[in-house]
MIGU-914400 format. One record per residue: y, x, z of N, C-alpha, C, CB in turn; residue in one letter. Coordinates in Angstrom, 2 decimals. Each point is the difference from the previous one (the first is absolute). Glycine has a CB too. Layout:
! MIGU-914400
<site <Y,X,Z>,<Y,X,Z>,<Y,X,Z>,<Y,X,Z>,'a'>;
...
END
This chain:
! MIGU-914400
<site <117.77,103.35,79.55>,<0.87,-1.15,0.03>,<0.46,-0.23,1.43>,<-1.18,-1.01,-2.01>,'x'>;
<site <2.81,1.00,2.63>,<0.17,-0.69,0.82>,<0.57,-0.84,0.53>,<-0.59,1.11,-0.22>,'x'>;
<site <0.28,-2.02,1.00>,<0.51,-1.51,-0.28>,<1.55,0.59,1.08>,<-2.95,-2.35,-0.29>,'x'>;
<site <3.98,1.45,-0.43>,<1.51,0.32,0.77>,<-0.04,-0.67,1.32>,<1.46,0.03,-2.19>,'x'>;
<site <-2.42,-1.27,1.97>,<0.31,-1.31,0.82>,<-0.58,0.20,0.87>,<0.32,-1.49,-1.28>,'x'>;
<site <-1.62,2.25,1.82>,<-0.68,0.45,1.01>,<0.38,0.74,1.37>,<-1.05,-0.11,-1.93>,'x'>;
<site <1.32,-0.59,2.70>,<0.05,0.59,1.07>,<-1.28,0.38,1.00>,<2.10,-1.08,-0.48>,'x'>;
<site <-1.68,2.87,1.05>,<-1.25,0.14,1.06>,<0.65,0.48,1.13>,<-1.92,0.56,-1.53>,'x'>;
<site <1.23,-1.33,2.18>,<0.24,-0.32,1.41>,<-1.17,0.58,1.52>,<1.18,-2.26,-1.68>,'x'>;
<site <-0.80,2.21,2.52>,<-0.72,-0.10,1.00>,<-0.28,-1.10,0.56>,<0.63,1.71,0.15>,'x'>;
<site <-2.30,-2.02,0.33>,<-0.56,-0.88,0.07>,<0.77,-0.56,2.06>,<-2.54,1.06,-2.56>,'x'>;
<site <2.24,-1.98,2.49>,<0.42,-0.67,1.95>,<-0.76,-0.98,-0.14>,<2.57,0.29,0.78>,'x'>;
<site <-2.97,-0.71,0.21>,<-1.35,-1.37,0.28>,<0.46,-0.86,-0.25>,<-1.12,0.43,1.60>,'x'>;
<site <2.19,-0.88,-1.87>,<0.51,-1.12,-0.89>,<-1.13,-0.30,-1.25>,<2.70,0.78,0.58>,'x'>;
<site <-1.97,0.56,-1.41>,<-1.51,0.33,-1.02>,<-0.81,-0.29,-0.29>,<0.16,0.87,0.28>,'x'>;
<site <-1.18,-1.04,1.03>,<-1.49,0.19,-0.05>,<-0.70,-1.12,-0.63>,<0.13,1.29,1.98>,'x'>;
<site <0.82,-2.56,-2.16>,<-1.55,-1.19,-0.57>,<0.33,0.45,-1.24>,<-0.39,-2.60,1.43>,'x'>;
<site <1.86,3.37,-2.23>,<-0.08,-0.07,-1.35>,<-0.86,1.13,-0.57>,<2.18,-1.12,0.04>,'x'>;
<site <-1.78,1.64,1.15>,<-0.98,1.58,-0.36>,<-2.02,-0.43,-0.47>,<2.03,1.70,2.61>,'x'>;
<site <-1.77,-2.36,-1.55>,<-1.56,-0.42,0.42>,<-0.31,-0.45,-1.84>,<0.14,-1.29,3.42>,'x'>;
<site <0.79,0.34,-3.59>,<-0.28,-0.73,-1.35>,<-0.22,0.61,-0.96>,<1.07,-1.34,0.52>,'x'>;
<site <0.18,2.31,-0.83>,<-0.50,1.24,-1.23>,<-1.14,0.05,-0.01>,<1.51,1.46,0.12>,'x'>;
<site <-1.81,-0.59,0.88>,<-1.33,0.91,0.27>,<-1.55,-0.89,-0.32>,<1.59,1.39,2.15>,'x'>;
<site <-1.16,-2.71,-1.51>,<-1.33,-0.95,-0.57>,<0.20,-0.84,-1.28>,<-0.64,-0.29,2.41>,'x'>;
<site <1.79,0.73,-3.37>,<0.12,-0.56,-1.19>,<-0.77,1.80,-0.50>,<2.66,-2.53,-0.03>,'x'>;
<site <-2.09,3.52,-0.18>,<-0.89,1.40,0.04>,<-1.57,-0.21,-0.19>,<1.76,0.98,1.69>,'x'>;
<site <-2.13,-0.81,-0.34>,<-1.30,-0.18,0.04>,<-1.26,-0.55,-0.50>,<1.28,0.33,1.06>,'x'>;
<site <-0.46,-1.86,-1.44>,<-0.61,-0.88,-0.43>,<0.12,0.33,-1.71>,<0.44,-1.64,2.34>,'x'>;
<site <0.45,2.76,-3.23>,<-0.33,-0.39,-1.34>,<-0.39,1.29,0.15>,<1.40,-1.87,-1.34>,'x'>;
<site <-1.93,2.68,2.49>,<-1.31,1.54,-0.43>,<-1.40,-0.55,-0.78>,<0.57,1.47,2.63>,'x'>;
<site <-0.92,-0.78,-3.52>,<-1.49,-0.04,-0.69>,<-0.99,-0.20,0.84>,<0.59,1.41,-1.53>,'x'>;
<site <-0.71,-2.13,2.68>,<-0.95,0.21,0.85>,<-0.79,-1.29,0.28>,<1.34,1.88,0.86>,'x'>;
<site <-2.29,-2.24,-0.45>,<-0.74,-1.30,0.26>,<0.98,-1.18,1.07>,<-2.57,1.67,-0.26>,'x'>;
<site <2.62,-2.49,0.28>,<0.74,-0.38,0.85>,<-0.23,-0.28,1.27>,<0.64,-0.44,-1.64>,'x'>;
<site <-1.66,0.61,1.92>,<-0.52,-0.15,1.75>,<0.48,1.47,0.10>,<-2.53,-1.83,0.44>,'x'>;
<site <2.23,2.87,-1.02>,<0.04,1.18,0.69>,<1.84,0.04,0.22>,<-2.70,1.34,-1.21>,'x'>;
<site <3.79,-2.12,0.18>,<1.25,0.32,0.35>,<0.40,-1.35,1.34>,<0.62,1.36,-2.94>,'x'>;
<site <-1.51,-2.50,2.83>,<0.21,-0.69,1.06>,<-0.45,1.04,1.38>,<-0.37,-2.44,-1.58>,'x'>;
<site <-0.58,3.01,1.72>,<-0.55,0.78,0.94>,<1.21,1.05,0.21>,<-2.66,-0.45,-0.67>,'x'>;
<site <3.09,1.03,-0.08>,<0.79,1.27,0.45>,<1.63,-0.40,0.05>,<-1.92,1.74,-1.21>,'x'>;
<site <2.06,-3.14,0.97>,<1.79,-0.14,-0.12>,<-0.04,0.48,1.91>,<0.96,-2.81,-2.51>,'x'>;
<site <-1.06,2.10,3.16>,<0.55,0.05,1.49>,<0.23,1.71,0.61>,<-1.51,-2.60,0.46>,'x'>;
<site <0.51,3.42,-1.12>,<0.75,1.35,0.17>,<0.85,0.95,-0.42>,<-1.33,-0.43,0.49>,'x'>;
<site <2.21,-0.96,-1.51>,<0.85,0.68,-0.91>,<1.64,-0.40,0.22>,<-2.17,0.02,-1.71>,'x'>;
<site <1.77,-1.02,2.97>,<1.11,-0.92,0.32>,<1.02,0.84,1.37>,<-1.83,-2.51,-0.84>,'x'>;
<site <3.07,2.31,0.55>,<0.68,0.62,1.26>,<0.42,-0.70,0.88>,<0.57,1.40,-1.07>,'x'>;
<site <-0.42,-1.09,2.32>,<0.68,-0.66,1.19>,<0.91,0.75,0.92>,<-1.89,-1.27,-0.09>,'x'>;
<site <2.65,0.72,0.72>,<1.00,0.72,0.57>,<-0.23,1.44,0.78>,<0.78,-2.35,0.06>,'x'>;
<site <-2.10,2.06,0.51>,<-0.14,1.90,0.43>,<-0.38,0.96,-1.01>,<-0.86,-0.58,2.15>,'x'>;
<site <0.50,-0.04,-3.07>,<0.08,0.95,-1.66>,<1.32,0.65,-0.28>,<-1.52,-1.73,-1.20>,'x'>;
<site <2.93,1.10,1.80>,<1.25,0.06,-0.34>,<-0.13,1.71,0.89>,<1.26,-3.24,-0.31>,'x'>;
<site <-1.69,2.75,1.29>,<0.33,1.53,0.80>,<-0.88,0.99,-0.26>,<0.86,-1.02,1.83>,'x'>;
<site <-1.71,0.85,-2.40>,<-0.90,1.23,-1.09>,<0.13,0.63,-0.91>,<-0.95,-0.83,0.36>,'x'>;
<site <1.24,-0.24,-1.18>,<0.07,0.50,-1.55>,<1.74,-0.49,-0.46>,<-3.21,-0.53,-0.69>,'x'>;
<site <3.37,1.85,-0.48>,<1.64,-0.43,-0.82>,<-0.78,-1.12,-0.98>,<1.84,2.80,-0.23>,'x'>;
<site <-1.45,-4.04,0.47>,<0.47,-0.84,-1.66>,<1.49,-0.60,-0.08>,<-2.56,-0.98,-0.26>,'x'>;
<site <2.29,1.34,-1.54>,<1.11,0.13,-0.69>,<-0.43,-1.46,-0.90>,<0.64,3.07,0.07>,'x'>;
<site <0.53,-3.97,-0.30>,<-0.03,-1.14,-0.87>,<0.39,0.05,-1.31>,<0.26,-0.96,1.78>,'x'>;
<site <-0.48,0.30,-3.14>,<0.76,0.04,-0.68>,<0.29,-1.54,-0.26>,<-0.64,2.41,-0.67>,'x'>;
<site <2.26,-2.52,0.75>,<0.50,-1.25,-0.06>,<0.90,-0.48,-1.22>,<-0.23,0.36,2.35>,'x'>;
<site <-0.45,-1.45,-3.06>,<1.41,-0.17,-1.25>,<0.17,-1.77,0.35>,<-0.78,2.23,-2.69>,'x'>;
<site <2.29,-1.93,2.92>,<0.38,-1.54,0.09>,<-0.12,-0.52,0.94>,<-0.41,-0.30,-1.62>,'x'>;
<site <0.42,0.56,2.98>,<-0.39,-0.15,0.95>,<-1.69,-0.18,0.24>,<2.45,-0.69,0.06>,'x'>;
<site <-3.29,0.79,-1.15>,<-1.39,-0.04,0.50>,<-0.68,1.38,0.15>,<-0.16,-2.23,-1.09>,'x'>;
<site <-1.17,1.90,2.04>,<-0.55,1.57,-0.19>,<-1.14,0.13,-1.46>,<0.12,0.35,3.15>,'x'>;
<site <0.08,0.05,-3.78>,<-1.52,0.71,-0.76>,<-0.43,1.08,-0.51>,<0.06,-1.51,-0.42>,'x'>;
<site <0.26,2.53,1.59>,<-1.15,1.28,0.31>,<0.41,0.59,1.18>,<-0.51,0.69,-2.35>,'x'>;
<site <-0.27,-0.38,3.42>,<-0.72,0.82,1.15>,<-0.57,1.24,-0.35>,<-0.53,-1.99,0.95>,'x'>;
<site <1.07,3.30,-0.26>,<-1.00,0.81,0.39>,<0.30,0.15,1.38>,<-0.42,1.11,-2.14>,'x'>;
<site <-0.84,-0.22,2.89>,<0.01,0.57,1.04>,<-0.72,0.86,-0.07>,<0.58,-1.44,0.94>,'x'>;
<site <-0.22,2.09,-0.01>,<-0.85,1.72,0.36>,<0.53,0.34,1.11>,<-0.24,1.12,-2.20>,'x'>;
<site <-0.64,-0.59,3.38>,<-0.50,0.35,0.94>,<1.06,1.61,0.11>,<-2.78,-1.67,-0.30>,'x'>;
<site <3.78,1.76,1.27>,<0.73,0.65,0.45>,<-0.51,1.60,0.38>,<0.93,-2.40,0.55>,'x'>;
<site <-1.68,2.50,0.13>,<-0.85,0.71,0.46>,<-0.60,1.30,-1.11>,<-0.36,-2.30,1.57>,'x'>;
<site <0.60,3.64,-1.97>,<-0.56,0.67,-1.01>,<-1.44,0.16,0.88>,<2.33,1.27,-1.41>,'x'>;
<site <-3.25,-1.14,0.47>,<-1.30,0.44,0.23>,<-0.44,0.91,-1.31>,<-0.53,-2.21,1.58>,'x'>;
<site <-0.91,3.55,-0.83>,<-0.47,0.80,-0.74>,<-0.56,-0.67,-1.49>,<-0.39,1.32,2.33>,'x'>;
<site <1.40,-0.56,-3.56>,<-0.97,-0.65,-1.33>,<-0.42,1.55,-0.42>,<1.46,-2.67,-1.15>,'x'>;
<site <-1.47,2.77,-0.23>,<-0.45,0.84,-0.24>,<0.33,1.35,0.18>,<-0.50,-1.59,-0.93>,'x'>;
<site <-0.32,3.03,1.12>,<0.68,1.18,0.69>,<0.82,-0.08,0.94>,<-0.20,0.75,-1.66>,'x'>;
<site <0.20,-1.38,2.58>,<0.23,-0.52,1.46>,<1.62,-0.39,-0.35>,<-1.94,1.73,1.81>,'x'>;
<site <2.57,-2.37,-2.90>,<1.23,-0.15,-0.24>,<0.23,-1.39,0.53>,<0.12,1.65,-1.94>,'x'>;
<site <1.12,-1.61,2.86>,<0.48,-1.61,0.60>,<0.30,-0.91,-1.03>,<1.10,0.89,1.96>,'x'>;
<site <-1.97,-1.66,-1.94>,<0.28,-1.72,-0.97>,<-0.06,-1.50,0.81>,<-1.40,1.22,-2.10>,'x'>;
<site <2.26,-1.33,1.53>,<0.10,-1.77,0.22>,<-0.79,-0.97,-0.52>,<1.94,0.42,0.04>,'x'>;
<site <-2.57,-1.30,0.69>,<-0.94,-1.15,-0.81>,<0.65,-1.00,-0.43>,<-1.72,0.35,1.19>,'x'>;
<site <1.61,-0.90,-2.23>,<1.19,-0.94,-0.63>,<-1.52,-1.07,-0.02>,<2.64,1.68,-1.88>,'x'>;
<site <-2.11,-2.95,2.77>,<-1.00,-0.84,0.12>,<-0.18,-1.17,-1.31>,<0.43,0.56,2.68>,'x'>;
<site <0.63,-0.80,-3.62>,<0.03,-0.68,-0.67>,<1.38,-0.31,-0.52>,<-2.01,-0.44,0.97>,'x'>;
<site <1.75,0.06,-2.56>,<1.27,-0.05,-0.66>,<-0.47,-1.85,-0.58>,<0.75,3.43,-0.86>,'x'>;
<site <0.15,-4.10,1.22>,<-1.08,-1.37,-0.45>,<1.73,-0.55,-0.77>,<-2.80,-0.87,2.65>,'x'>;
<site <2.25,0.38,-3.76>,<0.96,-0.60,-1.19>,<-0.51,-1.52,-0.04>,<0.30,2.38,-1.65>,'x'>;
<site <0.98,-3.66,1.70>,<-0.66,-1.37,-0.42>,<-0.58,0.10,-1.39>,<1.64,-1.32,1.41>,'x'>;
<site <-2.69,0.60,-1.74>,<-0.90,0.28,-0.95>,<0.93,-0.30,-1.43>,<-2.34,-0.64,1.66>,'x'>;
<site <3.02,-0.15,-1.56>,<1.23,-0.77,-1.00>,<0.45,1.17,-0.18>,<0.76,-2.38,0.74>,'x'>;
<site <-0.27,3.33,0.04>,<1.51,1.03,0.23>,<-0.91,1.47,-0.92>,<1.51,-1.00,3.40>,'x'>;
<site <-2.48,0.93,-3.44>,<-0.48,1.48,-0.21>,<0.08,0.51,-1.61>,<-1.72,-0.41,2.16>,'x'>;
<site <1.93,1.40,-2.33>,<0.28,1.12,-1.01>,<1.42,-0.51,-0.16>,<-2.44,0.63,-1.34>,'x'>;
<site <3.23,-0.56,2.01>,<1.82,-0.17,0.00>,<0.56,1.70,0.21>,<0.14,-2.93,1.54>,'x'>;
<site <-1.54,3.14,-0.81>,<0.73,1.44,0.39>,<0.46,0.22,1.89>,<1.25,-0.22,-2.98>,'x'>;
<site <-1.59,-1.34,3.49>,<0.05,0.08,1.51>,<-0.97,0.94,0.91>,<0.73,-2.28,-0.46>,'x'>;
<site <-1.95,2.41,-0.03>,<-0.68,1.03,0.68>,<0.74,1.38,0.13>,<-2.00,-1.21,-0.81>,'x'>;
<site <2.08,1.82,-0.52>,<0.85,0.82,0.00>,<0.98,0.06,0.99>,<-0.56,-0.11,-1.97>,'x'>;
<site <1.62,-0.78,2.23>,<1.17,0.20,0.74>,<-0.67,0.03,0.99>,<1.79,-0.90,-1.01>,'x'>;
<site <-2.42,0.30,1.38>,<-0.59,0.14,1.64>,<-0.62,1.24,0.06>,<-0.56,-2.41,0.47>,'x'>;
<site <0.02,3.15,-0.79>,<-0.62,1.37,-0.02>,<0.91,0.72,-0.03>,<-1.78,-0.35,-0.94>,'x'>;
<site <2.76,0.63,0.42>,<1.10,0.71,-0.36>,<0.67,0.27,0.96>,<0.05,-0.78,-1.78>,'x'>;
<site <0.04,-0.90,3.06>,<0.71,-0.16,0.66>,<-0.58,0.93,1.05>,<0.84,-2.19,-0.91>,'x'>;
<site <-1.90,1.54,1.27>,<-1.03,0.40,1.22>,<0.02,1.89,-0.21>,<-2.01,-2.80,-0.13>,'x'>;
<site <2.11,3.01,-0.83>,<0.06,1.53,-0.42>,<1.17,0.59,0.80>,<-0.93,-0.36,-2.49>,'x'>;
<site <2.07,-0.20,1.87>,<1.23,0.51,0.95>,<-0.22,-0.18,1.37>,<1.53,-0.54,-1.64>,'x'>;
<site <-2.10,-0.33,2.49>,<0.54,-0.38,1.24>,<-0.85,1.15,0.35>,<0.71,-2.71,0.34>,'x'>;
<site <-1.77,3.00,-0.58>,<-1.00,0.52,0.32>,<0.69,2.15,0.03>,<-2.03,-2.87,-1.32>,'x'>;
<site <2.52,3.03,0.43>,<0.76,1.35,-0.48>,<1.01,-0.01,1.02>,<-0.32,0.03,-2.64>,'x'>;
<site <1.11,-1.38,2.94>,<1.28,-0.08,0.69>,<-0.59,-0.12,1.78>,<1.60,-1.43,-2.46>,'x'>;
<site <-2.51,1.15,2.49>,<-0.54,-0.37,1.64>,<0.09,1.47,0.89>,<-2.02,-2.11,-0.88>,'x'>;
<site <2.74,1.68,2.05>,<0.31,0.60,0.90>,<-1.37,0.77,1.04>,<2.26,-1.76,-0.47>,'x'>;
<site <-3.41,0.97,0.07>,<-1.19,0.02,0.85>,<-0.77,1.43,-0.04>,<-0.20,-2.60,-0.43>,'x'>;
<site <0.17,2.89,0.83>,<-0.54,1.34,0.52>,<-1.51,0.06,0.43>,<2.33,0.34,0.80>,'x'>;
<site <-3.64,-0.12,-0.94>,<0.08,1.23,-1.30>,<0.66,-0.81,-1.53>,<-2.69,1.52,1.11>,'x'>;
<site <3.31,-0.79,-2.06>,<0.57,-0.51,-0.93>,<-1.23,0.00,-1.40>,<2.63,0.84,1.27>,'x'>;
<site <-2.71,-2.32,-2.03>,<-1.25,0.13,-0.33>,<0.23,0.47,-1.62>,<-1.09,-1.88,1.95>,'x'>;
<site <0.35,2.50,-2.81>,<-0.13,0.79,-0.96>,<-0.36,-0.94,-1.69>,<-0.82,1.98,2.29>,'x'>;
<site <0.20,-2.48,-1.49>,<-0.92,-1.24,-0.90>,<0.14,-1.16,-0.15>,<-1.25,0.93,0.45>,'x'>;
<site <0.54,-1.61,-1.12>,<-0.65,-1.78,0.29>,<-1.37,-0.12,-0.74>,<2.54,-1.35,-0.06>,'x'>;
<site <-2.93,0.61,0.84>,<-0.97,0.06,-0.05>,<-0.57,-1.31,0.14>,<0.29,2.16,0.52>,'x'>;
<site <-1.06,-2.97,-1.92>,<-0.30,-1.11,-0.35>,<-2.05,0.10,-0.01>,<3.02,-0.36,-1.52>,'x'>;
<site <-3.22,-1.07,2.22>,<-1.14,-0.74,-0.43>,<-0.02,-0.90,-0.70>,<-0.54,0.51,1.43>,'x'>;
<site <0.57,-0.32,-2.88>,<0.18,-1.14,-0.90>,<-1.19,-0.90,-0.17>,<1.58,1.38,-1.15>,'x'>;
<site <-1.12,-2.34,1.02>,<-0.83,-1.55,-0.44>,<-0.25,0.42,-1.60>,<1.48,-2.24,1.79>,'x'>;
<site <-2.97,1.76,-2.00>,<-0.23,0.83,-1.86>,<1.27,-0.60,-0.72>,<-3.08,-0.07,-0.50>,'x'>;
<site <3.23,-1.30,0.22>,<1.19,-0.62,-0.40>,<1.37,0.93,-0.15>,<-1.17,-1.99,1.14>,'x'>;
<site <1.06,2.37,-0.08>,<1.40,1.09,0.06>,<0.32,1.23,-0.31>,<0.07,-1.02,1.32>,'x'>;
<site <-1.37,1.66,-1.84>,<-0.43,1.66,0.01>,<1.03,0.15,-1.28>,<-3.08,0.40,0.95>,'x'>;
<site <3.18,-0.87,-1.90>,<1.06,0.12,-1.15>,<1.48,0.31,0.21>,<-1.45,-1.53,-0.90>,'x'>;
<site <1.98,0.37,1.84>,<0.90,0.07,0.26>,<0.74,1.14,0.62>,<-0.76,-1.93,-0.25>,'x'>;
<site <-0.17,2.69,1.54>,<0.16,1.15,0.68>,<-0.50,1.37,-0.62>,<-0.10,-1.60,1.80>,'x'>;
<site <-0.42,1.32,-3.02>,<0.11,1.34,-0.58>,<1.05,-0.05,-1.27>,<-2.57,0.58,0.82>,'x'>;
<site <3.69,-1.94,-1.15>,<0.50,0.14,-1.06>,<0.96,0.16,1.16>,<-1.01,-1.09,-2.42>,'x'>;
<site <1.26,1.43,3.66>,<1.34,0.18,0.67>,<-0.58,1.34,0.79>,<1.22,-2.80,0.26>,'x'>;
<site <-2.14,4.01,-1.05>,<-0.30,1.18,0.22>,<-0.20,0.04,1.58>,<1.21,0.87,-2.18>,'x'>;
<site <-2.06,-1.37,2.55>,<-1.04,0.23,0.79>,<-0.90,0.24,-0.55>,<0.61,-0.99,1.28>,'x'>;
<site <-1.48,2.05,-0.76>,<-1.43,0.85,-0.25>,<-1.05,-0.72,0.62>,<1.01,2.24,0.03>,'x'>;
<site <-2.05,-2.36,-0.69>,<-1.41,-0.78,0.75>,<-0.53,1.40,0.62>,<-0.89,-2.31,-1.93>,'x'>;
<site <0.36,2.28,3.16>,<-0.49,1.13,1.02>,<-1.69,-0.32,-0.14>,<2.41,0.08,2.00>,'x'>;
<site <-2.89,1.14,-1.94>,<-1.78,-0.21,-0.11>,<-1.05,-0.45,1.36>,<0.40,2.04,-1.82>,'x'>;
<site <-1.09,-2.54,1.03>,<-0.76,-1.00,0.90>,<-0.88,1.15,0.50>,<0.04,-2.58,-1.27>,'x'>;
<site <0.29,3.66,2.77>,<-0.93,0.57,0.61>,<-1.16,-0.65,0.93>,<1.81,1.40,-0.35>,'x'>;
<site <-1.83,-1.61,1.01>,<-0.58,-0.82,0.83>,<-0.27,-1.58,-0.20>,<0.94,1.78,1.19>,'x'>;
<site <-2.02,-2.05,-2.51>,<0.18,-2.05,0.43>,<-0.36,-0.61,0.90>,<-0.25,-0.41,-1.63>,'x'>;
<site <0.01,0.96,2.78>,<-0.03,-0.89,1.31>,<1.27,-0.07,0.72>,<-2.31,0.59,0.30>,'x'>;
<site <3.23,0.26,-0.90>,<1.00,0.29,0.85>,<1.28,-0.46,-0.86>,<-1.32,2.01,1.33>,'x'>;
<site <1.65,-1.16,-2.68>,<1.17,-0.51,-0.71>,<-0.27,-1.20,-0.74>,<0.79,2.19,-0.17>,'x'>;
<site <0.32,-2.71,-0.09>,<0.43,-1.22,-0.91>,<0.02,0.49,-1.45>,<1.51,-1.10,1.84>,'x'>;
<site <-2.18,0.04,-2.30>,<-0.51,0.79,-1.48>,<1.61,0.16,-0.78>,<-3.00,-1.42,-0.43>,'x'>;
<site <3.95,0.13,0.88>,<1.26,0.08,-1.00>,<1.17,0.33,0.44>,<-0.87,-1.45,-1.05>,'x'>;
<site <0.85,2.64,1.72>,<1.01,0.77,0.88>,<1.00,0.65,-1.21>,<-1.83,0.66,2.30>,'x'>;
<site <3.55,-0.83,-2.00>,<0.15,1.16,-1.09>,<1.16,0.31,1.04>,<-0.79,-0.64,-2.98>,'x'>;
<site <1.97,1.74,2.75>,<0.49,1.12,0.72>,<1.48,0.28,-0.99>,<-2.77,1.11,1.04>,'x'>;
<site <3.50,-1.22,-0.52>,<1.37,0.48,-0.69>,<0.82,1.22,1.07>,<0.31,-2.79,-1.31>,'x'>;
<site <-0.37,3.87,0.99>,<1.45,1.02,1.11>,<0.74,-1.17,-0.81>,<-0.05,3.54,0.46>,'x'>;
<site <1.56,-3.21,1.14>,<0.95,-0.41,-0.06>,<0.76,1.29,-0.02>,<-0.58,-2.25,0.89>,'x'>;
<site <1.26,2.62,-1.77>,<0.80,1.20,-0.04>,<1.49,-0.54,0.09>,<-1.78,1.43,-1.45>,'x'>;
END
């Protein structure tokens, strides 16, 4: 399904308290205890030197925002030493979700990512999903990657080439 009315955009610090908001409307409806999502919102939150780190992309209908991703510019070694991108989060207002906005934002982040000028040019993406989310990123064919090392990998890692 995709919505006509959706616009995606690039994020500017203008952005950031709506951004901020998604992300802690997100957070707050994960399956999780709520001290532990009170405990972990503040490292989920962006600020303007985030802008010069990481690509986020908005999704806007009607002039409001409700969905954010970002991911980290930078390819790093994933699997068989192939360049991937870390996609830090795809966060949907809790109201807005199964419309099909995640999707567009993945889709999106996909292209920029295929289309990026950045050198080394990266192959992959490469997700740490929240359990909540593990569905979503394998019904948009991402692969879950095996848990070698549990001191080391993230148990809910999954991996898409970008061809």
């Amino acid at each position: 399904m995709r919505n006509q009315n959706l616009i995606i955009r690039t994020a500017d610090k203008q952005d950031l308290p709506a951004i901020n908001r998604i992300i802690e409307s997100a957070v707050m409806s994960w399956q999780l205890p709520e001290r532990v999502k009170r405990l972990a919102l503040p490292s989920y939150r962006y600020d303007e030197i985030d802008l010069q780190h990481f690509q986020i992309l908005l999704a806007e209908e009607q002039a409001h925002i409700i969905g954010v991703a970002a991911w980290d510019s930078d390819p790093q070694k994933g699997p068989g030493d192939c360049a991937g991108v870390l996609l830090h989060g795809i966060y949907v207002a809790p109201e807005q979700q199964r419309r099909g906005i995640g999707k567009q934002l993945l889709q999106a982040v996909e292209e920029s990512i295929k289309n990026s000028s950045h050198k080394p040019k990266a192959e992959a993406l490469l997700v740490k999903a929240q359990k909540d989310a593990e569905d979503f990123f394998r019904a948009q064919g991402l692969q879950r990657l095996a848990v070698d090392d549990p001191e080391r990998d993230y148990e809910n890692r999954y991996w898409k080439p970008l061809h």
